[in-house]
C-alpha positions in Angstrom: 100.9 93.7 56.3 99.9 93.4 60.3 101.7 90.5 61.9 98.5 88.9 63.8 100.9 85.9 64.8 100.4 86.3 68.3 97.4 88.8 68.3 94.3 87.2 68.5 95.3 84.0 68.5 95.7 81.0 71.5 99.5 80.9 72.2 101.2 78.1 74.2 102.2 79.4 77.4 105.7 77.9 78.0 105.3 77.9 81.8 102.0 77.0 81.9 102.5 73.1 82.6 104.9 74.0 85.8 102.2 76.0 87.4 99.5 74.4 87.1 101.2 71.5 88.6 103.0 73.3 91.2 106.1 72.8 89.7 107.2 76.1 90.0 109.4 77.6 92.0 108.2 80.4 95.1 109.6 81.4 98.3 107.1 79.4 99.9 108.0 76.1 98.6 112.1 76.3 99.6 113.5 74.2 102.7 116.3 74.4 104.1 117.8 72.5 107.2 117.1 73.4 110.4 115.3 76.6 109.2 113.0 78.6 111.8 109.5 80.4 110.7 108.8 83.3 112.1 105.1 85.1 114.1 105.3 88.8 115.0 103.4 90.5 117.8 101.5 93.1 116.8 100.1 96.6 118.4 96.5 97.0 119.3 96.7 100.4 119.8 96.8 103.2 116.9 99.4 104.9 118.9 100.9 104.5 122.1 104.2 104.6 124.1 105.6 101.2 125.1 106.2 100.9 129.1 107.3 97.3 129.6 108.5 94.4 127.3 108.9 91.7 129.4 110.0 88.0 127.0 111.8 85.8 129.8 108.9 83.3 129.8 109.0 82.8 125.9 112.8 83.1 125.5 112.6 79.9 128.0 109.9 77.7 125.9 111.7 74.9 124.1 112.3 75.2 120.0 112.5 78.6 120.0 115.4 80.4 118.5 115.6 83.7 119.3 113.1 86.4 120.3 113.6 90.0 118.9 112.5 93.6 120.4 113.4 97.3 118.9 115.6 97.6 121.7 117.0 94.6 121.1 117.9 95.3 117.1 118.7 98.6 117.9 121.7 97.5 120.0 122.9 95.1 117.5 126.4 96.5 116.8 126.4 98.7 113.4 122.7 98.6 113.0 120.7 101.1 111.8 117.0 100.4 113.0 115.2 102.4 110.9 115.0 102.1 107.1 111.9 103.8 104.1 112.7 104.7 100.2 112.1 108.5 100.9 112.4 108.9 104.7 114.1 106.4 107.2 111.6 106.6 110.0 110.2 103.1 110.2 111.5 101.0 112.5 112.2 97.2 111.9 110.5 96.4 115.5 108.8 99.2 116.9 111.1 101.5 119.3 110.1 103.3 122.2 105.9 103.6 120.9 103.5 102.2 118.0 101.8 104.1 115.3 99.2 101.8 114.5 97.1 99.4 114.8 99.3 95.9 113.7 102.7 97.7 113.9 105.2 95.1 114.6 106.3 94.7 118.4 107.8 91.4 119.2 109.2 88.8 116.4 110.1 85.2 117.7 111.4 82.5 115.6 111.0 79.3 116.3 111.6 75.3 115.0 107.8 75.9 113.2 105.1 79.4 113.2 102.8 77.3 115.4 105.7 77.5 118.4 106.3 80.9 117.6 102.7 81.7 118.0 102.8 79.5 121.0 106.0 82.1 122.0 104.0 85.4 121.3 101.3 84.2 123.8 104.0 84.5 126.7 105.8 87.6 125.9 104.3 90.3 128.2 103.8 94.5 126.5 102.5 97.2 128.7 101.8 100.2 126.9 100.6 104.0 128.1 98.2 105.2 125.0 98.7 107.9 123.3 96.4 110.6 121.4 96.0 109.1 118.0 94.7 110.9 114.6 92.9 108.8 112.2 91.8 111.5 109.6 93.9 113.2 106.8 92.5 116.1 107.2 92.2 116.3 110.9 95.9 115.7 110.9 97.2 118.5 109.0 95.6 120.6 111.9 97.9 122.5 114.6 96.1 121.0 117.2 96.8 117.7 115.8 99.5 115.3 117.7 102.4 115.3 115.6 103.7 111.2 114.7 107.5 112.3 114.2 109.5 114.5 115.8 112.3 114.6 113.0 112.3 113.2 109.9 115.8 111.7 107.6 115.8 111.6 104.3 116.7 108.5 103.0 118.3 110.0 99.7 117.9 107.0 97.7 115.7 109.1 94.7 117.5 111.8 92.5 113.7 113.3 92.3 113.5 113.6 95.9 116.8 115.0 96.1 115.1 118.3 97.2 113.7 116.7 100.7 114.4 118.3 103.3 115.4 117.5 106.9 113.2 118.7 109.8 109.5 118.4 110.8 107.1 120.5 112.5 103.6 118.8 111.4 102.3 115.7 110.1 102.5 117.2 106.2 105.8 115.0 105.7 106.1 116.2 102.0 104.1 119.1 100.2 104.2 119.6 96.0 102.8 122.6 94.2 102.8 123.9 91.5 101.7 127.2 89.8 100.6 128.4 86.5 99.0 131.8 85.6 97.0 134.2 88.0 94.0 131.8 89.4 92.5 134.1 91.6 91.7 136.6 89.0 90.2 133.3 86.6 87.7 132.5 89.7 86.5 136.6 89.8 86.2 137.1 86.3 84.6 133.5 85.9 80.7 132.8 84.8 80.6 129.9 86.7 83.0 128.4 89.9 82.6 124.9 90.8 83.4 123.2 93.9 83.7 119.5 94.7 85.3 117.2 97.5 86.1 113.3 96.5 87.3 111.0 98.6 89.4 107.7 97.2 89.4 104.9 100.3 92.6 102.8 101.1 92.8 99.5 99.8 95.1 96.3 99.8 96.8 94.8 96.9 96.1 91.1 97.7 98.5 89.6 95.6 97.5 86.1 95.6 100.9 85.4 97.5 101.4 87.5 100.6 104.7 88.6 101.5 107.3 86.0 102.2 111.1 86.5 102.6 113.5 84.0 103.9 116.9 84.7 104.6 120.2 82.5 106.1 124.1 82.8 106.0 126.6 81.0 103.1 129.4 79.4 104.2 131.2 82.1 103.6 128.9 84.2 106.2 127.7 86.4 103.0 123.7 87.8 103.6 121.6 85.3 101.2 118.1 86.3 100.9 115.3 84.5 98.7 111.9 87.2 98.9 108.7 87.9 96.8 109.9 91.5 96.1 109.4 93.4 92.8 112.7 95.5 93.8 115.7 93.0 94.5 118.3 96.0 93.8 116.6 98.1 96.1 116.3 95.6 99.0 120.0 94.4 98.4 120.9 98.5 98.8 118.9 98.8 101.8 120.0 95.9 103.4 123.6 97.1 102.9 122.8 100.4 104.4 121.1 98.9 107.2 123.0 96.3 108.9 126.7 98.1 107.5 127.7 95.2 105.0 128.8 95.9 101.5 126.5 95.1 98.8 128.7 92.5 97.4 128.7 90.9 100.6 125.1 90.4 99.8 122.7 88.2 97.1 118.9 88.7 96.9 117.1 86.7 94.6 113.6 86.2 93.8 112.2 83.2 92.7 108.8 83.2 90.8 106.6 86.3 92.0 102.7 85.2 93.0 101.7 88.8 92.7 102.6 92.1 93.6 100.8 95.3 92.1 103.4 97.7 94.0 103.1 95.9 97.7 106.2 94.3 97.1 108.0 97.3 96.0 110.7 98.6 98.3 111.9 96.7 101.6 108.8 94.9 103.6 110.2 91.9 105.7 113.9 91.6 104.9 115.3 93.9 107.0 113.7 91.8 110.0 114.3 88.7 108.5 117.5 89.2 107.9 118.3 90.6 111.5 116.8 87.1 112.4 119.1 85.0 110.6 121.7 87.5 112.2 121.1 86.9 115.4 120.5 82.7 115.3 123.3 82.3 112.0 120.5 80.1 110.7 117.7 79.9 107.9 114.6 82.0 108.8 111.5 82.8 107.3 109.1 84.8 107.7 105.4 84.4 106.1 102.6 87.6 106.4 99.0 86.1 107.2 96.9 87.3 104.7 95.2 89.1 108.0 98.9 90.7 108.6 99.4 92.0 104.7 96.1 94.7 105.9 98.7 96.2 108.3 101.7 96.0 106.3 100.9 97.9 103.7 98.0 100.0 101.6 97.0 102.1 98.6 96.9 105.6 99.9 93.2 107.1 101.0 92.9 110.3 99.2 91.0 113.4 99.5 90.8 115.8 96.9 89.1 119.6 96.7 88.9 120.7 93.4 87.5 124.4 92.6 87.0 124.9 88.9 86.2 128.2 87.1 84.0 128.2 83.5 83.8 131.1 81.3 81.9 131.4 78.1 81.8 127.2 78.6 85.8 127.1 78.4 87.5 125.5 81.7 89.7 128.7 82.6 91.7 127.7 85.7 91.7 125.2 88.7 92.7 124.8 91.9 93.6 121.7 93.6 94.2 120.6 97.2 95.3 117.4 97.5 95.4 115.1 100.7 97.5 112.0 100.7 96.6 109.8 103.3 100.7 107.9 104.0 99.8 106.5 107.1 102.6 106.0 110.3 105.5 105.9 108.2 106.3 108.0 104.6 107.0 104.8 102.9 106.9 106.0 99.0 104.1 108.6 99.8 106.2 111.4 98.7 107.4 110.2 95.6 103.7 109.2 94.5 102.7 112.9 95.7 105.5 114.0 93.3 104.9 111.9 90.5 100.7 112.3 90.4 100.9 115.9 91.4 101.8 117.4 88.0 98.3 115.4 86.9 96.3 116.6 89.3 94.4 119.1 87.6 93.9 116.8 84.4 94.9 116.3 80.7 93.2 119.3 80.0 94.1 122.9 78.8 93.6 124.7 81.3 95.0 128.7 81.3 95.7 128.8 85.2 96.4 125.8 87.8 97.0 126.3 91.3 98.0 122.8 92.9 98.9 121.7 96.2 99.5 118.6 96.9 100.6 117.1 100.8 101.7 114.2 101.8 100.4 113.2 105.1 100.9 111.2 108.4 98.1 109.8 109.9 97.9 106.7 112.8 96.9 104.1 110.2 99.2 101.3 108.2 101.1 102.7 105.8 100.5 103.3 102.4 102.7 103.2 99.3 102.5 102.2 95.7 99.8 100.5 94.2 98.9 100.2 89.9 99.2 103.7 88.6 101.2 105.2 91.5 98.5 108.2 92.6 97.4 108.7 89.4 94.3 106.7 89.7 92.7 108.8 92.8 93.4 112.0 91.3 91.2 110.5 88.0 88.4 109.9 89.9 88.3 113.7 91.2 89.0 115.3 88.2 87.4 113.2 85.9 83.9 113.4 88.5 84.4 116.8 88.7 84.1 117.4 84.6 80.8 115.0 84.7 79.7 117.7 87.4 80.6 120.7 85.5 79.4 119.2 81.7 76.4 117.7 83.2 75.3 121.8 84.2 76.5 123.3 81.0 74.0 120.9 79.2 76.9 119.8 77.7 77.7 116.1 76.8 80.5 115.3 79.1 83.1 113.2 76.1 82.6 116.2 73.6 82.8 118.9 76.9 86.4 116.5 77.7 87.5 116.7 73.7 86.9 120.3 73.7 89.8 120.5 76.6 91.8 117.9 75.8 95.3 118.4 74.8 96.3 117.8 71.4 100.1 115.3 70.5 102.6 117.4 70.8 101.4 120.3 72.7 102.8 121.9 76.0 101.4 119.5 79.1 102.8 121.9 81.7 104.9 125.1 81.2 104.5 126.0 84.9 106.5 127.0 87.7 106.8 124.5 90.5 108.1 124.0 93.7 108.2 120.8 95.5 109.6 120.4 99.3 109.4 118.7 102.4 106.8 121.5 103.8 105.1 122.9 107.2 101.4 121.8 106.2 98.4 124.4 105.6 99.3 127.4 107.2 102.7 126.2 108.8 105.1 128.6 107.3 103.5 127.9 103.5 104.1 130.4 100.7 103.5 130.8 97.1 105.0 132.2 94.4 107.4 130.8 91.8 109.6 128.2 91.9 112.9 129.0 92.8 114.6 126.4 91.6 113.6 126.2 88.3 110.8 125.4 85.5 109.7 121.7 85.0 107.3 120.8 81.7 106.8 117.7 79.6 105.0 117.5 76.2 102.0 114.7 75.4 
């Protein structure tokens, strides 16, 4: 007999007094004594190579605390400036040049965030522009101005173990896969279809934006309360970072208002905590929700699919895949990893030819978001067989059943290769994996 206890029927939420009356506890709602709030001064340009920072006349205005550069974290004794899950090439404060519009520049805290805004107003930024490319696509051109010169793996993911060091071209990461002979699918085919779908950015908007306070123990151990759906991760990074063991330091997170995959991976500790560093006393730092449209996305997506139909069977496809990741990798490669083995569909399909690139464009960076790439590559394949049933006169859920893969049957049994690659003609090849044979059953 079903247990319909809890199904279907109105269950007393145990919690549900202490939020509705505010009782609850967030980020937002801790004090401390003699704590500082934080503002951030933020690029205008998309890309562009910073001349001058000139912050004498806001150092000098009374309440605030301390007010931060790149240069200036960067000389912080045992600091590594730059942190990311699969690459470290973001910088806490930008270094040297932006790469894009709202890219953090100058961070002042201050005895309240209206003084620090007050602060921003003073500090002085020349910058020399640079060329800028806004479009996936355009990007993974030669011609295209390349974002970063070299790229580091951050190592923290067995699964992107693989990632290599080195960049020629904006493609920071590059997945394929092969199955089967494609090419002779497409010339014996009745039928080849051929579709482009583009999925546009978007923001989480968690109904609590980013918030991360920080502040020193009496024992000077790294304390840090944030809205973060990965406290491990942040505590690793922050270790890595500023050169202090990990038991050296405690992140906790209080109740979470929100988060949908923004608040995956490190956002504002590593400057909040560089903060506390440098004034040894509470900070916090709160995005506006203007500021959480520059801090981080869902990745824009475009997809070229090329299908081949023979005797109304689905007999092999071919997928391009462009990941929009923005200035910095952020998780881009692991979601081009994870969603690229799904690319072509839950369908059986003979022969699939998939690329899949992850790619650096001037624009905020994007990272995970509910279903981590899977949901963009849906849309395209999933348009695509509406397309292709829709001309076969056939109706489009029994055209999907007649493909669909049956429990327990192979998914993929299909040599793959995923690397840290050159882009579209950039040194790309095909062939079999070397390394090996990846497949999963339904």
């Amino acid at each position: 007999m079903a247990d319909f206890s809890v199904v279907g029927q109105s269950v007393y939420r145990k919690d549900a007094t202490q939020k509705a009356t505010g009782q609850v506890l967030h980020v937002g709602n801790i004090e401390m004594p003699g704590m500082l709030q934080v503002a951030v001064l933020h690029s205008p340009y998309p890309h562009a190579r910073i001349t001058r920072i000139d912050k004498t006349r806001a150092q000098a205005l009374g309440g605030v605390a301390a007010v931060l550069t790149g240069a200036d974290v960067a000389a912080m004794p045992g600091v590594e400036p730059y942190y990311g899950p699969a690459f470290r090439d973001q910088p806490i404060l930008a270094i040297d040049r932006v790469r894009h519009i709202g890219e953090p520049v100058v961070a002042v805290a201050a005895a309240d965030r209206r003084l620090a805004e007050d602060a921003l107003q003073l500090v002085e930024i020349e910058y020399e522009p640079l060329p800028a490319v806004l479009d996936v696509i355009e990007a993974v051109k030669p011609e295209a101005p390349v974002l970063h010169e070299k790229l580091r793996p951050a190592g923290t993911f067995a699964d992107l173990a693989h990632v290599r060091a080195g960049q020629s071209s904006n493609v920071c990461y590059h997945f394929k896969l092969r199955k089967g002979d494609v090419e002779k699918a497409f010339a014996q085919a009745d039928r080849v279809f051929e579709d482009t779908f583009r999925s546009p950015p978007a923001q989480h908007v968690p109904m609590e934006p980013h918030i991360t306070l920080a502040y020193l123990d009496e024992s000077q151990r790294i304390n840090v309360w944030s809205a973060t759906q990965t406290p491990s991760y942040v505590r690793t990074e922050l270790s890595a970072i500023f050169s202090v063991p990990m038991n050296r330091i405690r992140v906790r997170v209080p109740y979470l208002g929100g988060g949908y995959g923004a608040k995956l991976y490190a956002k504002l500790e590593p400057l909040v905590t560089a903060l506390a560093l440098v004034t040894r006393r509470p900070v916090r730092y709160a995005l506006t929700r203007e500021e959480e449209f520059v801090t981080i996305t869902k990745h824009g997506v475009v997809a070229k699919l090329k299908t081949a139909v023979k005797n109304g069977m689905i007999t092999a496809r071919k997928c391009e895949v462009y990941w929009d990741t923005g200035a910095y990798a952020e998780i881009g490669p692991r979601i081009v990893h994870k969603s690229g083995y799904t690319s072509a569909g839950p369908y059986r399909m003979p022969n699939v030819w998939i690329d899949g690139y992850c790619v650096y464009t001037n624009k905020p960076p994007a990272g995970a978001f509910r279903g981590f790439g899977v949901p963009q590559v849906i849309w395209a394949y999933d348009s695509q067989m509406d397309i292709i049933a829709r001309a076969l006169g056939a109706d489009p859920v029994e055209f999907r059943l007649r493909h669909a893969l049956d429990e327990g049957e192979e998914f993929q049994r299909q040599h793959s290769e995923q690397h840290r690659g050159d882009g579209p003609g950039r040194g790309d090849h095909d062939g079999p994996d070397r390394r090996g044979r990846a497949w999963g059953r339904v």
